[in-house]
N, CA, C and O atoms as a GROMACS GRO file, in nm:
protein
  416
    1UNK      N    1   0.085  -0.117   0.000
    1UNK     CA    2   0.000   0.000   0.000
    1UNK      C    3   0.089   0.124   0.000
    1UNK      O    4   0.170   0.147   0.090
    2UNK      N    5   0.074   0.186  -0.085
    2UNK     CA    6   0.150   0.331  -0.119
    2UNK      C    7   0.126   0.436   0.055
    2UNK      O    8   0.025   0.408   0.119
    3UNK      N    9   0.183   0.502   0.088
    3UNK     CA   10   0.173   0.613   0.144
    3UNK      C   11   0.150   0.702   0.070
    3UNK      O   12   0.227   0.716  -0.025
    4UNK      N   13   0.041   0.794   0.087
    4UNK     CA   14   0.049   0.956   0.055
    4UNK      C   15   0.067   1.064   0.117
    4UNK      O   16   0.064   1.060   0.240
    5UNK      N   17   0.092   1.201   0.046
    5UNK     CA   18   0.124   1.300   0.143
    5UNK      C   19   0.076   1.379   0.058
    5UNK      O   20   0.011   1.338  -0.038
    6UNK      N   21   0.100   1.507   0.082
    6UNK     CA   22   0.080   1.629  -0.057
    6UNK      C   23   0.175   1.630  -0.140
    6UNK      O   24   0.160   1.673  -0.254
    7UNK      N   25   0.286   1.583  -0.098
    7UNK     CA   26   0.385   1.575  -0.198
    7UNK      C   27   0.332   1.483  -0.318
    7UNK      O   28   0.356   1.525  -0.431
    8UNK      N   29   0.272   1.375  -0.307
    8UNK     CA   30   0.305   1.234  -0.379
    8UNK      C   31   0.119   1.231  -0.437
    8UNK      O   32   0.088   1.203  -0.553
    9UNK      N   33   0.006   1.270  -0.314
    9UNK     CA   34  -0.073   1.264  -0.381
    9UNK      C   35  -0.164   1.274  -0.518
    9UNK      O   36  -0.252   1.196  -0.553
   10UNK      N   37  -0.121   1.387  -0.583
   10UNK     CA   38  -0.172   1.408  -0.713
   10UNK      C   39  -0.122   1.298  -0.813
   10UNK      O   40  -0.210   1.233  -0.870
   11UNK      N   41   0.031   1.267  -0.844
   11UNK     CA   42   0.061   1.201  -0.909
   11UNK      C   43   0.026   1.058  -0.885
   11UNK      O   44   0.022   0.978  -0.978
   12UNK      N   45  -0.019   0.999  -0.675
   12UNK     CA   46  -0.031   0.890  -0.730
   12UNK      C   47  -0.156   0.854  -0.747
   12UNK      O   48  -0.198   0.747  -0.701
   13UNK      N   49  -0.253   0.962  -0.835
   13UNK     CA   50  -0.399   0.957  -0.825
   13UNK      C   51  -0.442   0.938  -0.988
   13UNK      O   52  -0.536   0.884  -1.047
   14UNK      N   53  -0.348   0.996  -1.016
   14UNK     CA   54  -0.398   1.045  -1.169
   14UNK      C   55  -0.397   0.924  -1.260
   14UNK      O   56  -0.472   0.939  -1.356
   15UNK      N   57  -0.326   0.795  -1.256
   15UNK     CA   58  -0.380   0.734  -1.348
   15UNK      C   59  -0.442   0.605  -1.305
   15UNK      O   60  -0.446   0.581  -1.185
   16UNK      N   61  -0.496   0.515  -1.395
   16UNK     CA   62  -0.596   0.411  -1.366
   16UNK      C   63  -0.671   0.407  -1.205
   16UNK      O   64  -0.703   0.504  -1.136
   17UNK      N   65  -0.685   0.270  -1.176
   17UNK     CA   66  -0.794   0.293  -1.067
   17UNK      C   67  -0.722   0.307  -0.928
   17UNK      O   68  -0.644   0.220  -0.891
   18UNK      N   69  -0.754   0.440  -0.838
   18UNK     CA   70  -0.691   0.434  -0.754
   18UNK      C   71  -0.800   0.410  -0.608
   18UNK      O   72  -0.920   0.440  -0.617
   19UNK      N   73  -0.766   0.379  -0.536
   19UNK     CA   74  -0.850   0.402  -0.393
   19UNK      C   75  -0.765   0.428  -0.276
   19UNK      O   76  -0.658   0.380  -0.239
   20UNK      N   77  -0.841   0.515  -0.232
   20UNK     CA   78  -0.727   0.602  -0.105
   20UNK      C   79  -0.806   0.602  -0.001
   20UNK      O   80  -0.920   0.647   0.002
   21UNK      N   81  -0.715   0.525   0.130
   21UNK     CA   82  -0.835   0.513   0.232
   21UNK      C   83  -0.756   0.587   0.355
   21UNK      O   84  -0.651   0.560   0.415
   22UNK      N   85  -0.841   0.679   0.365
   22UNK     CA   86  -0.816   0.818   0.468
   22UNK      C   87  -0.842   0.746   0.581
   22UNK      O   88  -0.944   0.677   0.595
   23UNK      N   89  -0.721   0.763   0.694
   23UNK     CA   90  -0.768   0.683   0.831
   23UNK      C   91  -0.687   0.778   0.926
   23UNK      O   92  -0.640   0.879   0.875
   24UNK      N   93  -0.670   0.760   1.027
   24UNK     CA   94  -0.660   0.827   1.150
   24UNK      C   95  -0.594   0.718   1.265
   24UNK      O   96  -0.675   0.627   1.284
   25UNK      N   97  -0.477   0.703   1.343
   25UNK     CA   98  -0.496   0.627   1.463
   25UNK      C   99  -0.590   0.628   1.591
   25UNK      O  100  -0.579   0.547   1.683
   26UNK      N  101  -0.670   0.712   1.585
   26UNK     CA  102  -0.752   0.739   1.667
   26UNK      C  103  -0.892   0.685   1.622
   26UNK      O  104  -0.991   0.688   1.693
   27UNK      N  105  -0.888   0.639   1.506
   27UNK     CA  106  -1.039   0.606   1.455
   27UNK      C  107  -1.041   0.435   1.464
   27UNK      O  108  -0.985   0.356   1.389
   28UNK      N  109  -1.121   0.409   1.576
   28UNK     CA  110  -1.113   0.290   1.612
   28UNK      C  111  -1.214   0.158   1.463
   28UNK      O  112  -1.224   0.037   1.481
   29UNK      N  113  -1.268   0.229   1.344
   29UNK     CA  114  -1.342   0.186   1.276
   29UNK      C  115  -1.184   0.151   1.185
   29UNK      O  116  -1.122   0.045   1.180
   30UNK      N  117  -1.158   0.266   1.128
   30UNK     CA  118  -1.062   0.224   1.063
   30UNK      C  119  -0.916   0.131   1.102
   30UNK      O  120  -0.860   0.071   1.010
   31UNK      N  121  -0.861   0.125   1.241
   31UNK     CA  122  -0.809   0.004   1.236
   31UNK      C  123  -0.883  -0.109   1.255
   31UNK      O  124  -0.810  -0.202   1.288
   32UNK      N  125  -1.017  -0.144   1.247
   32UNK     CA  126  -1.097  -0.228   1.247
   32UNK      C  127  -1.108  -0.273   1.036
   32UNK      O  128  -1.157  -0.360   0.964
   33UNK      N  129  -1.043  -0.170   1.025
   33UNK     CA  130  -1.084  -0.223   0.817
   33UNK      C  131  -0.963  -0.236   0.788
   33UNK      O  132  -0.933  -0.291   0.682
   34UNK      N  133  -0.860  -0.184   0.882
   34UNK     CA  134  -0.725  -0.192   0.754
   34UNK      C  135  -0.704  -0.315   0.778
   34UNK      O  136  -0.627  -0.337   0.685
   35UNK      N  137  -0.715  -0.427   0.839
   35UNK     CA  138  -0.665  -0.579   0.782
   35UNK      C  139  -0.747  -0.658   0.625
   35UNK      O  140  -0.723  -0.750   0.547
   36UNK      N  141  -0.821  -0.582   0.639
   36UNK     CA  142  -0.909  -0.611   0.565
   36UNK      C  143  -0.936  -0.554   0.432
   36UNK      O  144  -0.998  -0.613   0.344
   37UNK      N  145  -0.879  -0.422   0.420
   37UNK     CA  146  -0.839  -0.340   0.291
   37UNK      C  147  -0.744  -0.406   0.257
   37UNK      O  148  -0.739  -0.434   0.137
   38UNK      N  149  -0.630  -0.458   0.352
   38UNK     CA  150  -0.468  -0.486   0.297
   38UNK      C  151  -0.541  -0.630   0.227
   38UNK      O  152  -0.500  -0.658   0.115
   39UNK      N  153  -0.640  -0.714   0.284
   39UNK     CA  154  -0.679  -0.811   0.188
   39UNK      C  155  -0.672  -0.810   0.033
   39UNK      O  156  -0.615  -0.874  -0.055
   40UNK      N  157  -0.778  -0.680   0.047
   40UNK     CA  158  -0.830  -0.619  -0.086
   40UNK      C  159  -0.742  -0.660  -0.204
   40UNK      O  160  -0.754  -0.728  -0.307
   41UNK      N  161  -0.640  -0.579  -0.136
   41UNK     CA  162  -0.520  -0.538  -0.244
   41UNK      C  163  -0.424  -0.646  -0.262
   41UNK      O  164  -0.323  -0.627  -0.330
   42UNK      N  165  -0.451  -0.775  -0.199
   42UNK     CA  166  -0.439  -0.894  -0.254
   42UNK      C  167  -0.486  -0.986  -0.354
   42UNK      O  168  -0.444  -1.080  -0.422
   43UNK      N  169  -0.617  -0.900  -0.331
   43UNK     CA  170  -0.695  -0.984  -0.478
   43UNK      C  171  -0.689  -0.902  -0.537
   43UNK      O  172  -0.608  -0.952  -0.615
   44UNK      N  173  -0.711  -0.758  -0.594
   44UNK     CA  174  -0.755  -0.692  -0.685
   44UNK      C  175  -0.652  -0.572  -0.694
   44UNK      O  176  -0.688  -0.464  -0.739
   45UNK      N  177  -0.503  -0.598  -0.642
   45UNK     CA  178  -0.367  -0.514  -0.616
   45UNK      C  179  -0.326  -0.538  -0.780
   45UNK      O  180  -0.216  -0.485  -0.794
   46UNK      N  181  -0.362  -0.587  -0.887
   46UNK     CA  182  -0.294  -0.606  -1.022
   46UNK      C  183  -0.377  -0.523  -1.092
   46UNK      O  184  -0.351  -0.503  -1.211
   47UNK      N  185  -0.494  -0.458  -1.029
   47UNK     CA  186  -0.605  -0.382  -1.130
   47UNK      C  187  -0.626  -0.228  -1.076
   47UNK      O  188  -0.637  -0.123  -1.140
   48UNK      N  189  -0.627  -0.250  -0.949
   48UNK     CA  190  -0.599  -0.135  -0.884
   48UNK      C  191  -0.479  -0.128  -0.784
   48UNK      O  192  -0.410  -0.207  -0.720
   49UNK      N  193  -0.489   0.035  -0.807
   49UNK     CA  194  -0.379   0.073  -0.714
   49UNK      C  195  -0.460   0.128  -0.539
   49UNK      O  196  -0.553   0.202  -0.508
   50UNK      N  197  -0.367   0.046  -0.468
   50UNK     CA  198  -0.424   0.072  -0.330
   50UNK      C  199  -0.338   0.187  -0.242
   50UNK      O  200  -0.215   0.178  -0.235
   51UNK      N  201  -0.408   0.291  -0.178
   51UNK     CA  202  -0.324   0.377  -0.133
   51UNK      C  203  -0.387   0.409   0.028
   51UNK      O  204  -0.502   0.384   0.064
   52UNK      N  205  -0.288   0.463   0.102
   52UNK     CA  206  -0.360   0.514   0.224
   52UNK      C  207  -0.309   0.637   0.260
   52UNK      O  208  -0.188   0.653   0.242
   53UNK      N  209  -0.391   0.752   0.321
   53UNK     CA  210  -0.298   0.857   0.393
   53UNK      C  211  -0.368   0.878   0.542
   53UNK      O  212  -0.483   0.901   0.578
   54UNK      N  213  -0.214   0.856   0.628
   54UNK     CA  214  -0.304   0.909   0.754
   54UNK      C  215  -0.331   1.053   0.762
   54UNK      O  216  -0.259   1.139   0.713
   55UNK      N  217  -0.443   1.075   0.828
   55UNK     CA  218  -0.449   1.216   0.824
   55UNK      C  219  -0.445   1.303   0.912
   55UNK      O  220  -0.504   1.410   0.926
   56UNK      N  221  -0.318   1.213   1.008
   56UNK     CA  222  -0.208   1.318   1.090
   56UNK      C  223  -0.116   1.412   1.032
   56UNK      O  224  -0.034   1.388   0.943
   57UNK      N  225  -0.131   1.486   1.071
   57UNK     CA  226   0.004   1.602   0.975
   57UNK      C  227  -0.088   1.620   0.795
   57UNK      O  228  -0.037   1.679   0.699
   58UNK      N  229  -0.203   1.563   0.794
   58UNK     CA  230  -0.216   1.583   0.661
   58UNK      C  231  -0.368   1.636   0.661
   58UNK      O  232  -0.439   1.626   0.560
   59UNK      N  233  -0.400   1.678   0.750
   59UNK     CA  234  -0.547   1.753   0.778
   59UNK      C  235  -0.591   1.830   0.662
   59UNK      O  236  -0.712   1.852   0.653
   60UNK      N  237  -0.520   1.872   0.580
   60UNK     CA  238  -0.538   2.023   0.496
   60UNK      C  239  -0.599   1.934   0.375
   60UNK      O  240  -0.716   1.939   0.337
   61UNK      N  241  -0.475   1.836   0.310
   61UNK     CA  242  -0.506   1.756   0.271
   61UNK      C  243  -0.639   1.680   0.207
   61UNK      O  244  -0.684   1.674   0.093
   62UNK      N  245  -0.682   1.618   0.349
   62UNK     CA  246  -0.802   1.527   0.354
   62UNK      C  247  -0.903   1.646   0.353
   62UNK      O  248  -1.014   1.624   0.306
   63UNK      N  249  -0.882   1.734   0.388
   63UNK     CA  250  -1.005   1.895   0.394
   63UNK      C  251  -1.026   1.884   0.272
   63UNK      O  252  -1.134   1.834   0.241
   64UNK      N  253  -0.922   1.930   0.152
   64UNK     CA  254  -0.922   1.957   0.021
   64UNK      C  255  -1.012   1.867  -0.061
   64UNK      O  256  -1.074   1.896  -0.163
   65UNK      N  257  -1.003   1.730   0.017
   65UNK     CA  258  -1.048   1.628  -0.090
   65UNK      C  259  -1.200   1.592   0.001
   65UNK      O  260  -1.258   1.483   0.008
   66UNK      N  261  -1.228   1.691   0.051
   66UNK     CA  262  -1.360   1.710   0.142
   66UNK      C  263  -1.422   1.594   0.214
   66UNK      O  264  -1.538   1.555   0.226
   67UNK      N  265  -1.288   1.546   0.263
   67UNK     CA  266  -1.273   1.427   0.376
   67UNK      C  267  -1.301   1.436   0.509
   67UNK      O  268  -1.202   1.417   0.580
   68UNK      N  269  -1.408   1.459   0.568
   68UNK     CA  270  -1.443   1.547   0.672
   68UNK      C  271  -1.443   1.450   0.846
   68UNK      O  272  -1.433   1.474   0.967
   69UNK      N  273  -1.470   1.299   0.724
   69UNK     CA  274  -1.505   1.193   0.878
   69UNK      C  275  -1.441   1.116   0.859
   69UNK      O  276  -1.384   1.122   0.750
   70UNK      N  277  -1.406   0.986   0.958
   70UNK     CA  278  -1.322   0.870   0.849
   70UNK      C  279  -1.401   0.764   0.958
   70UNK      O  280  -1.453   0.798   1.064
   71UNK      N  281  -1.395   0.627   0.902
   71UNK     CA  282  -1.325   0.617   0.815
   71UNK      C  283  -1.425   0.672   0.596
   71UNK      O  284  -1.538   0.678   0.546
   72UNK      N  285  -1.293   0.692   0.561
   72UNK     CA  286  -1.325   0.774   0.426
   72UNK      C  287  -1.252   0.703   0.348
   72UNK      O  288  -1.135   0.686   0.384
   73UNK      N  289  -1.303   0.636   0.211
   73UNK     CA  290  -1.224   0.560   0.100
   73UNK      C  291  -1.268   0.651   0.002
   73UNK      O  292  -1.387   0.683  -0.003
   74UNK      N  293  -1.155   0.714  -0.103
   74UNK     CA  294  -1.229   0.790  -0.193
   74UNK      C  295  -1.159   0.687  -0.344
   74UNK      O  296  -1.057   0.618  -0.333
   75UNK      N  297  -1.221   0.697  -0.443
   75UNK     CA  298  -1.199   0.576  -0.548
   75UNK      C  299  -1.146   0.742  -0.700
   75UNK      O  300  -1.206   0.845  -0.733
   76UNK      N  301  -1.062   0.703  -0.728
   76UNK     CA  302  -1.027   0.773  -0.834
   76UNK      C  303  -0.983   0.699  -0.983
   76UNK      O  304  -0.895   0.614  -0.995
   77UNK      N  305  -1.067   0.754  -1.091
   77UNK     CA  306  -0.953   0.687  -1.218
   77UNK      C  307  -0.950   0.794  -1.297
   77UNK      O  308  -1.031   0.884  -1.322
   78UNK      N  309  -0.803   0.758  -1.346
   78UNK     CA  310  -0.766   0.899  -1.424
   78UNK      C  311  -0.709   0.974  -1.362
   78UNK      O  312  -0.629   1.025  -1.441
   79UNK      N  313  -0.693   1.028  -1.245
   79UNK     CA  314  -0.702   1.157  -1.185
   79UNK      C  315  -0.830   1.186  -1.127
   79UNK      O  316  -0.811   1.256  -1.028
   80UNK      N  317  -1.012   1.151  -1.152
   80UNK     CA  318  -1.070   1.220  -1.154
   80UNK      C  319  -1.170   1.144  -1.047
   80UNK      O  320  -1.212   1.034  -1.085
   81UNK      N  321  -1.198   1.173  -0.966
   81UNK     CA  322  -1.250   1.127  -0.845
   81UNK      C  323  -1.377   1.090  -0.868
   81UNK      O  324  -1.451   1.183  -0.900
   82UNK      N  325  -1.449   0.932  -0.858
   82UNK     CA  326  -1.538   0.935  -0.892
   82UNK      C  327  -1.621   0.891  -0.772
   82UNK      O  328  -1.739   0.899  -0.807
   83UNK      N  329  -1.613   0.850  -0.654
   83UNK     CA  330  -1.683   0.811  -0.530
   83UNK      C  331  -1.630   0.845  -0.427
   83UNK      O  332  -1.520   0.901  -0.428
   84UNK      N  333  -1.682   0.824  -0.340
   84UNK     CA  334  -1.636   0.845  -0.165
   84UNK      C  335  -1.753   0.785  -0.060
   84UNK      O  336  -1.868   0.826  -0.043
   85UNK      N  337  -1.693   0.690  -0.004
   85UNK     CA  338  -1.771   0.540   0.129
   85UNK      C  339  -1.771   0.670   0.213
   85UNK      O  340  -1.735   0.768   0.148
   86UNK      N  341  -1.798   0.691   0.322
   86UNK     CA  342  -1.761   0.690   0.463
   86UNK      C  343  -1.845   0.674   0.524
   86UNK      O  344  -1.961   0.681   0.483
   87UNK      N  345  -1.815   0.650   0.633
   87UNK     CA  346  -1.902   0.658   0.797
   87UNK      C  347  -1.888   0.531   0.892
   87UNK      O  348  -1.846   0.425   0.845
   88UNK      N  349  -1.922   0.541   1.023
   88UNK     CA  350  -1.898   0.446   1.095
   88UNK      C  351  -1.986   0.312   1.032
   88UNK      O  352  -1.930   0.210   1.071
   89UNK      N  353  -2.091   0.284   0.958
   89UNK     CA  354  -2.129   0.183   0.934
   89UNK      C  355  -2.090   0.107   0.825
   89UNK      O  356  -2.135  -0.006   0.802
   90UNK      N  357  -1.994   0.174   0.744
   90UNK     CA  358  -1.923   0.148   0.625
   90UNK      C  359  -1.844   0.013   0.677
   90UNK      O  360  -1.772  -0.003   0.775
   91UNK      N  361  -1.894  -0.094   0.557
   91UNK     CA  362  -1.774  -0.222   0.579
   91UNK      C  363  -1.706  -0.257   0.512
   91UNK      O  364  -1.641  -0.167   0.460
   92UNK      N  365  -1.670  -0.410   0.463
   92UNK     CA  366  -1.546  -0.438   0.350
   92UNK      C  367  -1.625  -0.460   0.215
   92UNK      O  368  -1.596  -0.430   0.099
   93UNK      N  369  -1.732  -0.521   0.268
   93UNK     CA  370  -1.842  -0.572   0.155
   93UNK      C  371  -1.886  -0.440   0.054
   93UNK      O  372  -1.894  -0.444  -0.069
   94UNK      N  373  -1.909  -0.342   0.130
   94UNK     CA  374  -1.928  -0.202   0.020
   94UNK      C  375  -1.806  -0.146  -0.028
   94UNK      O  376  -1.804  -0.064  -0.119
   95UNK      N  377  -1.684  -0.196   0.043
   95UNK     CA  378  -1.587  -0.147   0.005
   95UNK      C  379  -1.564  -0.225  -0.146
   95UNK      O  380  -1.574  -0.159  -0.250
   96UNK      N  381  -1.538  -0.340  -0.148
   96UNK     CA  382  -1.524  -0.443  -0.252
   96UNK      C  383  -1.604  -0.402  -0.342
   96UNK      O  384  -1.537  -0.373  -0.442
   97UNK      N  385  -1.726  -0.384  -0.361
   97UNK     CA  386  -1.847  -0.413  -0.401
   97UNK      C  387  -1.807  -0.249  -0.534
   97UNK      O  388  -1.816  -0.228  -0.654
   98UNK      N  389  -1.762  -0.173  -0.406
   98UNK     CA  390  -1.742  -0.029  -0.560
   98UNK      C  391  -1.651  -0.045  -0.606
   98UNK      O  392  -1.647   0.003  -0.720
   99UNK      N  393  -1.538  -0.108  -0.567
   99UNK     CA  394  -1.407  -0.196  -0.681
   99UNK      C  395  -1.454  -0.239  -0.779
   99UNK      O  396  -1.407  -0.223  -0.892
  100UNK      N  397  -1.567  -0.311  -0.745
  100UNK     CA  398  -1.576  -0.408  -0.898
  100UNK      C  399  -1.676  -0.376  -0.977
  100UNK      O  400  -1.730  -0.433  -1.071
  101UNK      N  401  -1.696  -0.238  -0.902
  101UNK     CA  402  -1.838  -0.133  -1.000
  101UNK      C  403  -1.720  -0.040  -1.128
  101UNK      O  404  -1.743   0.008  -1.240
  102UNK      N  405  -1.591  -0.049  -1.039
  102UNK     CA  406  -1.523  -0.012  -1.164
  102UNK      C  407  -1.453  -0.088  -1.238
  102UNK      O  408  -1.386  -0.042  -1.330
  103UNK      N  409  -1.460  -0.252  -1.204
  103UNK     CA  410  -1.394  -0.325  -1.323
  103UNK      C  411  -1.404  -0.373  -1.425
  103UNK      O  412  -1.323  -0.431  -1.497
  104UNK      N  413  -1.561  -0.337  -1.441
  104UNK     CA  414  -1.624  -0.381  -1.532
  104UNK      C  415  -1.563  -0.403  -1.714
  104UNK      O  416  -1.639  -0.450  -1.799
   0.00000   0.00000   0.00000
């Protein structure tokens, strides 16, 4: 899973399918998904690109990309942002489920 920052984000967004899952150490939902994202990107790591940014030190960041709660997965291809999960009831099953709404 890539790290992002502001440095690295744009470029590592812009091409094919990306998903970036905004988390927090304090967000007890999201270390409850990241074993389970890192799955993800076991099965479907050759089609998409899997990314994460914490959004310590990167507040401005996750603001910009109007990331307001987490846990927050936002799905990009191209560059061009086409979804965003969040909330505490969000699971792996919807997570998966908009992966393969773009693999069609």
């Amino acid at each position: 899973m890539i790290e992002l920052n502001k440095d690295n984000f744009d470029t590592e967004t812009s091409t094919g399918l990306v998903i970036v899952d905004f988390w927090g150490e304090s967000c007890g939902r999201c270390m409850e998904l990241m074993p389970s994202v890192h799955e993800l990107e076991k099965t479907y790591g050759d089609k998409v690109k899997f990314c994460s940014l914490n959004i310590a030190g990167q507040r401005r960041l996750a603001m910009a990309q109007k990331v307001m709660g987490l846990p927050s997965f936002l799905i990009f291809k191209d560059g061009e942002r086409k979804e965003h999960l969040s909330g505490e009831d969000l699971d792996i099953d919807q997570i998966e489920q908009a992966i393969k709404s773009y693999l069609v």
